[in-house]
C-alpha positions as CSV (number, residue, x, y, z in Angstrom):
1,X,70.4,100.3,110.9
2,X,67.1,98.2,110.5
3,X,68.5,95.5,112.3
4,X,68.7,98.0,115.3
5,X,65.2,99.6,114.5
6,X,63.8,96.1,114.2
7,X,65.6,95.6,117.6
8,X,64.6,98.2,119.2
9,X,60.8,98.0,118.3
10,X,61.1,94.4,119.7
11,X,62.3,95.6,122.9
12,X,59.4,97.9,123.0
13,X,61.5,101.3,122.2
14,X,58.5,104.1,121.2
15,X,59.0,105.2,117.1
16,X,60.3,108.8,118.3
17,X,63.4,107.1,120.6
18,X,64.1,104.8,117.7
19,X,64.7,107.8,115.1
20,X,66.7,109.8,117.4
21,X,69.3,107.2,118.2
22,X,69.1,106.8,114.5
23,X,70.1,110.6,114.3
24,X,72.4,110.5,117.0
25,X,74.3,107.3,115.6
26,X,74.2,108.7,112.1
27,X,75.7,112.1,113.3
28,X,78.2,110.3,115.2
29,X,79.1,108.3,111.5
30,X,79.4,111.4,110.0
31,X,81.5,113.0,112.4
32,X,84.1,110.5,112.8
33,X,87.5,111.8,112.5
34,X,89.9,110.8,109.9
35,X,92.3,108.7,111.6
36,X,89.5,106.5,113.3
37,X,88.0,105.8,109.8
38,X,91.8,104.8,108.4
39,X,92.1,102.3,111.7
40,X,88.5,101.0,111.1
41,X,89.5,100.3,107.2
42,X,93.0,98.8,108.8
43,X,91.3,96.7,111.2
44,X,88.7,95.3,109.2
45,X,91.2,94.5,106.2
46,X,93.7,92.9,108.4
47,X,91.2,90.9,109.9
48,X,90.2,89.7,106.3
49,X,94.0,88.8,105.4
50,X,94.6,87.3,108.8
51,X,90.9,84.7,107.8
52,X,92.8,84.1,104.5
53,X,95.9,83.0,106.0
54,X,94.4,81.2,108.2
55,X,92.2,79.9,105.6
56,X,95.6,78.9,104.2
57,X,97.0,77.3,106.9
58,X,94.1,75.3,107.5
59,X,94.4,73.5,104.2
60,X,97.9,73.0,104.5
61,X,97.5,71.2,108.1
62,X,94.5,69.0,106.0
63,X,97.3,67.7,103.1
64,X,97.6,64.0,105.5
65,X,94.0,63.8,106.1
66,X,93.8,64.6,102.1
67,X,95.9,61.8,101.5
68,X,94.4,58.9,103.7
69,X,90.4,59.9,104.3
70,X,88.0,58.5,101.7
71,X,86.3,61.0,100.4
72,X,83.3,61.1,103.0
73,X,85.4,61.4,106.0
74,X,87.4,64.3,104.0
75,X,84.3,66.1,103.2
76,X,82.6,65.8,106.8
77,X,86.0,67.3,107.8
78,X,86.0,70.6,105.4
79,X,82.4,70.9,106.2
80,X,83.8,71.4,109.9
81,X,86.6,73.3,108.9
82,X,84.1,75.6,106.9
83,X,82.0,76.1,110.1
84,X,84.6,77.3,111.8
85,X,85.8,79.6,109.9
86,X,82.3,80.9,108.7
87,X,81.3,81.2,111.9
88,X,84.6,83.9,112.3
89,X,83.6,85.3,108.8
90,X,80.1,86.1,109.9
91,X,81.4,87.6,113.1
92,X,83.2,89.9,111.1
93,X,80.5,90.9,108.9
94,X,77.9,91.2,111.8
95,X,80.5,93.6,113.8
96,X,81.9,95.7,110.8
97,X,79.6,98.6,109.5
98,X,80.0,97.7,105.7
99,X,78.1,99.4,103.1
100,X,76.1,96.9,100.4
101,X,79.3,96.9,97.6
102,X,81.5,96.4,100.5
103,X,79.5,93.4,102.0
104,X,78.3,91.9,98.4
105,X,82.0,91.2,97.5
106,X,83.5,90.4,101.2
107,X,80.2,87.7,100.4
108,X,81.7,86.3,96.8
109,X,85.8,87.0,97.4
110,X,86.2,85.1,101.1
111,X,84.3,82.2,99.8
112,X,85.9,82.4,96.2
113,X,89.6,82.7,97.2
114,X,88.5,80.1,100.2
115,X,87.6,77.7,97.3
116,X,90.5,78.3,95.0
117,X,93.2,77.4,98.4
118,X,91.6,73.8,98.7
119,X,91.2,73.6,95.0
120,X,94.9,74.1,95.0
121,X,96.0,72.5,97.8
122,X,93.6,68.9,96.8
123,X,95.4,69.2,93.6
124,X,98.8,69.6,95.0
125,X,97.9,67.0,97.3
126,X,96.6,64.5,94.9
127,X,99.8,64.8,92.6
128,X,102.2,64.3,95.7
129,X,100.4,60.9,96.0
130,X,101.6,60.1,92.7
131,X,104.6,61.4,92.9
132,X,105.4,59.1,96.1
133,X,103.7,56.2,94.9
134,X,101.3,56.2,97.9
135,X,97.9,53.9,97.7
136,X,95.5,56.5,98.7
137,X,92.3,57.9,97.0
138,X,92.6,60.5,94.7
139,X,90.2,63.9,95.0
140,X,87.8,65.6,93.1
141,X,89.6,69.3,94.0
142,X,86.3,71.4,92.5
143,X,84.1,69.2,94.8
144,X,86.5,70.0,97.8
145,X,86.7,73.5,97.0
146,X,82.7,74.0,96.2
147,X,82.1,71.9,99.6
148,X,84.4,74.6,101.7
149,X,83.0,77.4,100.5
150,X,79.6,76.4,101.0
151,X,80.0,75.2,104.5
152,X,82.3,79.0,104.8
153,X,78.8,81.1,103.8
154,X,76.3,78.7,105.5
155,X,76.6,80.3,109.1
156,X,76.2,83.6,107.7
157,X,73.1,82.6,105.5
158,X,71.7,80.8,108.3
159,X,71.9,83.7,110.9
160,X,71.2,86.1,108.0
161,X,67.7,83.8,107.0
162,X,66.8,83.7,110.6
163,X,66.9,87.8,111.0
């Protein structure tokens, strides 16, 4: 609700406008029906799993470039794969009307769980190198996994530092 005040003011709304589309919007919160508040819950839940998965897939589709980049080339390429999908994360904080426990852990779980996929996945990865003899460079996974989730919150913090 500040970032609309703060909007609003900007756009040169007078202070009693700004407080009664705060009332009005507030009302309308309160008065949502049941069902609407159990589809906005569904929504913004399966849009979580579905950054997850995707999350998931992602680091599967990176297990040849794992095995043959160096370890700058498969770092610049997490740090774009983080983007990406930190650019969809922040879209879905921005749109969904969180309250602060709700946002303070969608900030620490998405990146977390993020981290813990490549972690796996670069350690996974690594072993199948061994296991078929290949000549390529062995990963640091905790690096890989700190890396993506870094580049995962940095458009949020960016957009977040800039409001």
């Amino acid at each position: 609700m500040k970032e609309l005040v703060r909007r609003l003011e900007k756009k040169g709304w007078i202070r009693e406008e700004i407080e009664k589309v705060c009332v009005i919007l507030k009302r309308a919160q309160i008065n949502k029906s049941k069902g609407i508040r159990v589809f906005e819950h569904f929504a913004y839940w399966l849009v979580l799993a579905i950054i997850l998965i995707g999350n998931g897939i992602i680091s599967l589709s990176l297990v040849p470039l794992i095995l043959v980049f160096d370890d700058f080339n498969l770092y610049i390429t997490i740090i774009v794969a983080g983007l990406v999908f930190g650019v969809l994360f922040d879209s879905l904080l921005s749109d969904a009307s969180l309250t602060n426990h709700h946002y303070i852990l969608n900030m620490i779980m998405l990146p977390v769980i993020a981290a813990v996929i490549f972690v796996l996945i670069t350690i996974i990865t690594n072993y199948l190198g061994l296991i078929l003899e290949l000549n390529v460079p062995m990963h640091n996974p905790i690096m890989v996994g700190i890396i993506y989730a870094i580049a995962i919150i940095l458009p949020h913090s960016i957009r977040r530092a800039a409001a």
